[in-house]
C-alpha positions as CSV (number, residue, x, y, z in Angstrom):
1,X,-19.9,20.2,-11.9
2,X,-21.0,16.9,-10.0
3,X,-19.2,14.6,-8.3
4,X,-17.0,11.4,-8.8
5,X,-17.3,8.9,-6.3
6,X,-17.6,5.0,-6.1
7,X,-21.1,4.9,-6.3
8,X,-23.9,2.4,-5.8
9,X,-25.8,2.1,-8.7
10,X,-29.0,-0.7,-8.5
11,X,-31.3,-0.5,-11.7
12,X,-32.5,2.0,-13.9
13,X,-35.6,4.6,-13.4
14,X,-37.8,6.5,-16.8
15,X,-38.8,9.7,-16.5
16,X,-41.5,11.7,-18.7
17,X,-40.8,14.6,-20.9
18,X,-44.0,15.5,-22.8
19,X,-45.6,12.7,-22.0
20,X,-42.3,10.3,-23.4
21,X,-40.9,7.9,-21.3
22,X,-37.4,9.2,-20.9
23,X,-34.3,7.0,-19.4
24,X,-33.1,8.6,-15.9
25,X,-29.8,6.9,-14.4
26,X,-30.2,6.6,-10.8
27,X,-28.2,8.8,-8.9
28,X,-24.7,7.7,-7.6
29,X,-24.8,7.0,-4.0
30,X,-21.7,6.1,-1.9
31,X,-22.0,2.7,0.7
32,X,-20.9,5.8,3.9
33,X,-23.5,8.3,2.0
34,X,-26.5,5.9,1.8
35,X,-25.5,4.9,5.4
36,X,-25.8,8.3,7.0
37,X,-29.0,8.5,4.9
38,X,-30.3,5.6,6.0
39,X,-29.5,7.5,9.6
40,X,-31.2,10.3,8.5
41,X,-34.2,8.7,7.5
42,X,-34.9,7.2,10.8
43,X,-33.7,9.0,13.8
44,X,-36.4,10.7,15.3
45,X,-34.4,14.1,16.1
46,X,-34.7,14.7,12.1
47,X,-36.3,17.6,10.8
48,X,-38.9,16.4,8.5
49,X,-38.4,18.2,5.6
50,X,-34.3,16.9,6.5
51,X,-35.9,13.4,6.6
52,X,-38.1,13.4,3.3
53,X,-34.9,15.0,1.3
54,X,-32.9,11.5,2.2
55,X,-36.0,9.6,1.3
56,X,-36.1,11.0,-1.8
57,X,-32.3,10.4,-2.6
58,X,-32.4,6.5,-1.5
59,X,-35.4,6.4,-3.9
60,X,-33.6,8.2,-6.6
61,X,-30.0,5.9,-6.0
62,X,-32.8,2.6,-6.2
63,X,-33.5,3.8,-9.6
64,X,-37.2,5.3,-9.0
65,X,-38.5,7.5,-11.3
66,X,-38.9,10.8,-10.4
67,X,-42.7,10.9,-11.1
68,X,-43.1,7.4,-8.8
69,X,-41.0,9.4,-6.3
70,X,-43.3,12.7,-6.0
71,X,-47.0,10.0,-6.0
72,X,-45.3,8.1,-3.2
73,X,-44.2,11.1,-0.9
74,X,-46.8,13.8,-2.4
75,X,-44.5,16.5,-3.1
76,X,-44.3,17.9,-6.6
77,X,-41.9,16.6,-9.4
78,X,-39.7,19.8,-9.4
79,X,-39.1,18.7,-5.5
80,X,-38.0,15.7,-6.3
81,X,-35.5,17.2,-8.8
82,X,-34.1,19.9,-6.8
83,X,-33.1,17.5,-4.4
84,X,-31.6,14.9,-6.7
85,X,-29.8,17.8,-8.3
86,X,-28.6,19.5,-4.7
87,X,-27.2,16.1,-4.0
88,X,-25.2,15.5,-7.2
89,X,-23.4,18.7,-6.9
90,X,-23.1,19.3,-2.9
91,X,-23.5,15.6,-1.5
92,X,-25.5,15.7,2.0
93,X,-24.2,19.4,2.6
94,X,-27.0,19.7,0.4
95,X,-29.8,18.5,2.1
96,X,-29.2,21.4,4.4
97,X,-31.6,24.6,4.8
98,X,-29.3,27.5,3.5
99,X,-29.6,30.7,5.4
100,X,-31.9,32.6,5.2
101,X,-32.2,36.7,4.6
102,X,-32.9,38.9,7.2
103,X,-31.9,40.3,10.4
104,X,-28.0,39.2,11.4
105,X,-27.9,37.0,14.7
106,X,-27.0,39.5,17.5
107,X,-24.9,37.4,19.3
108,X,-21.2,35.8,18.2
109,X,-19.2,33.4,19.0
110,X,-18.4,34.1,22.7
111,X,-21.9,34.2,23.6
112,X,-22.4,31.1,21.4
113,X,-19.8,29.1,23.4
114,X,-21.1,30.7,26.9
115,X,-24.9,29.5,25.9
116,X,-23.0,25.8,25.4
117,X,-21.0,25.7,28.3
118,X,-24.0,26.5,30.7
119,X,-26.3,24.3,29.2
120,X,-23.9,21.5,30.0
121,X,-24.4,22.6,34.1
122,X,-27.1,21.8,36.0
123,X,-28.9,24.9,37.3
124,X,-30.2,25.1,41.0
125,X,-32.7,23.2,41.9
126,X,-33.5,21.6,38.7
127,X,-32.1,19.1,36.4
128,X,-31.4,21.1,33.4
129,X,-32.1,24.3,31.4
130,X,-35.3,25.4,29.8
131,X,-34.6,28.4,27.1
132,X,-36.2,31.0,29.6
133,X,-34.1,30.6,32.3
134,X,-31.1,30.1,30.8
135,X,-31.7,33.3,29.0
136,X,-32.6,34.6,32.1
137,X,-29.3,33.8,33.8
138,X,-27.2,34.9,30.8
139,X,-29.1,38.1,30.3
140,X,-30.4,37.5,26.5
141,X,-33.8,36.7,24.7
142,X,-34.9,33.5,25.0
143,X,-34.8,33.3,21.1
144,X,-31.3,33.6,21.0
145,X,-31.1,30.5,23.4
146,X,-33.3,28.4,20.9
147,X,-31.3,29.7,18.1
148,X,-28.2,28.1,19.9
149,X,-30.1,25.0,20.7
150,X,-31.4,24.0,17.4
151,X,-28.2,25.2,15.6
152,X,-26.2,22.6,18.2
153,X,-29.0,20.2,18.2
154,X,-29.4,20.2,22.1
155,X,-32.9,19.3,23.7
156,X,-32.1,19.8,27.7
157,X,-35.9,18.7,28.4
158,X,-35.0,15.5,26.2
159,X,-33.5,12.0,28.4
160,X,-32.9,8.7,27.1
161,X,-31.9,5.7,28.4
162,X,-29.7,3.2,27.7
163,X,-27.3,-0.3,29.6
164,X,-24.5,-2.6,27.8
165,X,-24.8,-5.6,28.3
166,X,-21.7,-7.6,30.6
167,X,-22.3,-10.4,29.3
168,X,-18.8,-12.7,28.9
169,X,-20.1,-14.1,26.0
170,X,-22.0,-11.4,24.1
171,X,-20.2,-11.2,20.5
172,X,-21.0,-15.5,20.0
173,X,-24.5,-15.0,21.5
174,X,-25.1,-11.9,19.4
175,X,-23.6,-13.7,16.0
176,X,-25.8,-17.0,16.9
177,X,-29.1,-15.2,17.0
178,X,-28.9,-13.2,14.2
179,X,-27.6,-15.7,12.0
180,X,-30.6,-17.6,12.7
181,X,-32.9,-14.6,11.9
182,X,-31.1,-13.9,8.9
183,X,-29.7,-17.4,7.5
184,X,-31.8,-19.9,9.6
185,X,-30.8,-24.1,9.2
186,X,-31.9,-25.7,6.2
187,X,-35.8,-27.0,7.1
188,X,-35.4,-25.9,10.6
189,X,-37.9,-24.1,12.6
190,X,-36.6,-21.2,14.8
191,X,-39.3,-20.2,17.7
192,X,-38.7,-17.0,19.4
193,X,-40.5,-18.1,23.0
194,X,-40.6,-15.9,26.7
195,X,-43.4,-15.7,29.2
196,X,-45.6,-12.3,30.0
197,X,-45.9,-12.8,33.8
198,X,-48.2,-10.9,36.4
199,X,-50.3,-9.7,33.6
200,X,-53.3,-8.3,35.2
201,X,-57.3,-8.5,35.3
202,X,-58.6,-5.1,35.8
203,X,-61.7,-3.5,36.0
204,X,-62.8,0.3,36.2
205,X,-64.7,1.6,38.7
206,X,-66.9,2.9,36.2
207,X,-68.1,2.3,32.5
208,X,-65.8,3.6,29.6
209,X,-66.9,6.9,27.8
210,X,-66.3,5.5,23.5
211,X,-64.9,7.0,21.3
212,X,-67.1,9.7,19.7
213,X,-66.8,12.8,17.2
214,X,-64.7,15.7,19.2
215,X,-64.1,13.2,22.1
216,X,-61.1,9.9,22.4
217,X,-62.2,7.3,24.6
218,X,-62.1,7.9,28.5
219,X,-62.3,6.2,31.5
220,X,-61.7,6.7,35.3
221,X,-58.2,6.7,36.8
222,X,-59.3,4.1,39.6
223,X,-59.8,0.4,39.3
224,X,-60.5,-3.2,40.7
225,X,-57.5,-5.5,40.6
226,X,-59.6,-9.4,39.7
227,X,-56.1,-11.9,39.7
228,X,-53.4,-12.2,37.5
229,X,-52.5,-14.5,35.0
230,X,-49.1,-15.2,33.0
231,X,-48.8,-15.9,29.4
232,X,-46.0,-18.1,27.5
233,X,-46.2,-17.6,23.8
234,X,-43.7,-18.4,21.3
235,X,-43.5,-16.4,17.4
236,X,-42.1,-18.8,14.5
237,X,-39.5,-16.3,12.7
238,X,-40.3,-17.2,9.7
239,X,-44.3,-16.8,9.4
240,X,-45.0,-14.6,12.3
241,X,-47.6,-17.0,13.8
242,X,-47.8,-17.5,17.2
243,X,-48.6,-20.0,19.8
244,X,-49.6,-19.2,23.2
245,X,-50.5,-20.8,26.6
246,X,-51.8,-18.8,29.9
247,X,-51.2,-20.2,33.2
248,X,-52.0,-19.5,36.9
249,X,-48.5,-20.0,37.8
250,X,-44.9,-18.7,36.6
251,X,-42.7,-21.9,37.4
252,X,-40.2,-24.5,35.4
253,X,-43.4,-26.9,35.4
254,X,-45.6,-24.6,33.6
255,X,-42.5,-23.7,31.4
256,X,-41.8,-27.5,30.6
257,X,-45.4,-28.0,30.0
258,X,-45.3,-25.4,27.0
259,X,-42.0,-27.1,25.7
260,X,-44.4,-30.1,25.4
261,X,-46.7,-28.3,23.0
262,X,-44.6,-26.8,21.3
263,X,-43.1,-29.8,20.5
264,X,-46.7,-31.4,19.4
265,X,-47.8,-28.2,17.4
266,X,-43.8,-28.7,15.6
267,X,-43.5,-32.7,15.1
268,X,-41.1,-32.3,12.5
269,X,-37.6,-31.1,11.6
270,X,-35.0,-29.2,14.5
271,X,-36.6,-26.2,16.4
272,X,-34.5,-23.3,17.6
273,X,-35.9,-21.7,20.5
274,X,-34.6,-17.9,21.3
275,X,-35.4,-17.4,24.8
276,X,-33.4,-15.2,28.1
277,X,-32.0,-16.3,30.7
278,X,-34.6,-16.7,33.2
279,X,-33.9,-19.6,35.8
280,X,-36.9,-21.2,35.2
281,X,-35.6,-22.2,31.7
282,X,-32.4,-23.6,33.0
283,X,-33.3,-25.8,35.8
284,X,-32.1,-29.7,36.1
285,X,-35.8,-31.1,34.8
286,X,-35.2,-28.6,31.6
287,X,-32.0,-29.7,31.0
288,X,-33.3,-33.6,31.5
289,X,-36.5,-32.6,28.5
290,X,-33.7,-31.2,26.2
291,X,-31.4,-34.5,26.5
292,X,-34.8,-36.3,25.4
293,X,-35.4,-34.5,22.6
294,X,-32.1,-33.8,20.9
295,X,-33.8,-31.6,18.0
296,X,-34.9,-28.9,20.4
297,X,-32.0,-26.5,20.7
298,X,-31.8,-23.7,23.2
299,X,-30.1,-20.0,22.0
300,X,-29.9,-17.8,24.7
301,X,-29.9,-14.0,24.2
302,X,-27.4,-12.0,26.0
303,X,-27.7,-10.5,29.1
304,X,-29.5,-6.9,29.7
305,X,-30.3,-7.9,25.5
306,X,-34.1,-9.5,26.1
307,X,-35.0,-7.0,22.7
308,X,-33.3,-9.0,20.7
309,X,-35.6,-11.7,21.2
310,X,-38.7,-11.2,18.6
311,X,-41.7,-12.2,20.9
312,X,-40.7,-9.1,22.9
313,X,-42.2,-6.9,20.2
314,X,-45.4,-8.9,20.1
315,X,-45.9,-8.9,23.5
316,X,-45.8,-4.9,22.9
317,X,-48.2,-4.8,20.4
318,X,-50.6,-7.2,22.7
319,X,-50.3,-5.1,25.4
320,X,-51.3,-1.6,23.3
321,X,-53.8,-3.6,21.3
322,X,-55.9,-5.7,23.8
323,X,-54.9,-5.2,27.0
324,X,-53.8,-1.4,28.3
325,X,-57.2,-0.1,27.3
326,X,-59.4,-3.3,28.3
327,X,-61.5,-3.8,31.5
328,X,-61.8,-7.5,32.7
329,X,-64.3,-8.3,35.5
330,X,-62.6,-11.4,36.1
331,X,-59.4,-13.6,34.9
332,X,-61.6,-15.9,32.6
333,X,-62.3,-12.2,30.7
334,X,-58.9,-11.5,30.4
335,X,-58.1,-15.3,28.7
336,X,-61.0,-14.8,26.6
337,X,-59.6,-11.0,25.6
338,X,-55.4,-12.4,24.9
339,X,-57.3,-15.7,23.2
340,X,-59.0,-13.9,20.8
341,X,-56.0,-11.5,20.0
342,X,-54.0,-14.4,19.2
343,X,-56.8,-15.9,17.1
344,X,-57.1,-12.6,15.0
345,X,-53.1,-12.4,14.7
346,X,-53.5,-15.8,13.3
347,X,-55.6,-14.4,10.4
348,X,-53.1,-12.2,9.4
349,X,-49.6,-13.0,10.7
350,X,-46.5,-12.3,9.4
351,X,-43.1,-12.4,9.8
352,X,-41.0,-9.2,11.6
353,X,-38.3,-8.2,9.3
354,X,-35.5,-8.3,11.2
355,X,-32.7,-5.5,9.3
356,X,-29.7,-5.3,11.7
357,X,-26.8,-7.3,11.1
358,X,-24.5,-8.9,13.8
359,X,-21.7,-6.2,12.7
360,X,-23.8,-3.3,13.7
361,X,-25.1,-4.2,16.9
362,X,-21.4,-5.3,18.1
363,X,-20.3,-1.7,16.9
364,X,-23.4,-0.4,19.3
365,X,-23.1,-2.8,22.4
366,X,-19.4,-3.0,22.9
367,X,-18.1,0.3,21.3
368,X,-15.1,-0.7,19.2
369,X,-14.8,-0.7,15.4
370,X,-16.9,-3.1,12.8
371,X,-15.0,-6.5,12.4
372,X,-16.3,-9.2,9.6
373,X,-18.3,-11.3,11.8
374,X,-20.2,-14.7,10.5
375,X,-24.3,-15.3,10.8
376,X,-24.2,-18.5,9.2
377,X,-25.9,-21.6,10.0
């Protein structure tokens, strides 16, 4: 029997039965359900079969057909209905493999919870665990550790990262930005802008090997360091384009002087410029430019928080794109190389979507509950 819930429903979907377009209601879908499928869906520890089975349910609560569903993620149509169907009567629960037949596990729960509390330690001389000698120091098959480990989710050889920001004023800093990504001033412009410094001109020692059949791209491990350069570039939210400007130096003077053409390239209407907290954007002859020009408004990001400004992930995809892989004999190379990315960028821009709201990065960066929090304008 399937079950009642308060349930998102958005459109309808039509579904074939002998070639006759048949109504199919979309599937009910909870706001907490479609949120841990939304989780699902993106974390990178998913399984992938786990992964497509939440794909298939968003599509199916969207009010896809389940034909549209099968062509988009090339799995059959019964697929598609087995899943929709576990769902309805089992919820996420099942999404989950059921066990399978065979051999019983030969090890219970006190050999379980001894595999877990020694993979918390650290063994000797090492900095954590790897199946075989962990089933070497327990005395079982390193099998039985992996069984543990996947059942528990635990990945010893995996590390992240991670730092929260101190800054004192991190929830208004955090609600400002986003609200201008997500509900920017009527007719105002909001420029994302930071500097790429020490960026550098380097050549190999020897000529690249291309890309050929059986073979990626090589090249040697040494190289000749031919100056550095630093690049100020700024990304308009709400087009993607970008404007940038390379300089010799990194200083307040070259930063003013790419105010200045930002403020000729935008002649019109307020800008909002997202930038960090670097000192060379707060000096005294900043602060004198800014009382000039009273439509140029300055949004600093938070602390430890520089990915929140959107020119970081441009700078990213310059670096994998032109740069990393590139050999420049000389600095006027390595102009010419970032010049012509931007030119080709131009072709083609467009906006990053920008998808979290000020609620859930608070509930991430400070650790206490979601609080109704405004990203107006």
């Amino acid at each position: 029997m399937s079950r009642h819930r308060n349930s998102l429903h958005i459109g309808r979907c039509f579904d074939t039965v002998a070639g006759v377009p048949r109504q199919v209601p979309p599937l009910p879908v909870s706001e907490p359900e479609r949120t841990e499928l939304m989780a699902l869906r993106r974390a990178r520890s998913t399984e992938r079969g786990l992964a497509e089975r939440a794909e298939i349910v968003l599509a199916a609560a969207g009010g896809e057909s389940n034909a549209a569903i099968a062509r988009r993620l090339e799995c059959s149509q019964p697929t598609v209905m087995l899943w929709r169907r576990r769902f309805q009567h089992a919820g996420l629960a099942g999404l989950r493999d059921a066990p399978r037949p065979g051999r019983p596990a030969r090890y219970g729960p006190d050999l379980h919870a001894r595999i877990l509390a020694k993979t918390a330690t650290k063994p000797a001389g090492a900095t954590h665990w790897s199946t075989r000698r962990l089933a070497k120091e327990l005395g079982v098959s390193a099998m039985t550790v992996q069984r543990v480990w996947k059942r528990e989710r635990l990945a010893p050889h995996r590390s992240e990262s991670f730092k929260f920001s101190r800054d004192p004023l991190l929830e208004p800093k955090i609600i400002d930005i986003v609200g201008l990504y997500l509900n920017p001033p009527e007719g105002a412009i909001v420029l994302c802008v930071d500097e790429k410094t020490q960026i550098q001109a380097l050549s190999r020692t020897q000529p690249m090997l291309p890309l050929r059949p059986g073979q990626v791209e090589r090249h040697t491990h040494d190289y000749k360091r031919n100056g550095t350069l630093s690049l100020y570039a700024a990304l308009e939210v709400r087009s993607g384009a970008v404007t940038g400007k390379t300089t010799a130096r990194h200083r307040a003077k070259e930063f003013l002087d790419f105010l200045r053409l930002l403020a000729r390239r935008y002649p019109e209407g307020e800008l909002h410029v997202v930038l960090d907290n670097s000192s060379t954007h707060k000096t005294p002859a900043v602060g004198r430019w800014l009382r000039r020009h009273k439509r140029v408004h300055f949004h600093f990001t938070p602390t430890s928080a520089s990915w929140m400004n959107q020119i970081e992930t441009w700078f990213g995809i310059l670096s994998r794109t032109a740069l990393e892989r590139g050999s420049f004999e000389d600095v006027r190379a390595l102009v010419a190389a970032i010049d012509g990315f931007i030119r080709a960028w131009a072709e083609g821009a467009s906006p990053f979507l920008w998808v979290k709201t000020a609620d859930e990065i608070l509930a991430k960066a400070v650790r206490k509950p979601k609080e109704t929090s405004v990203t107006g304008h």
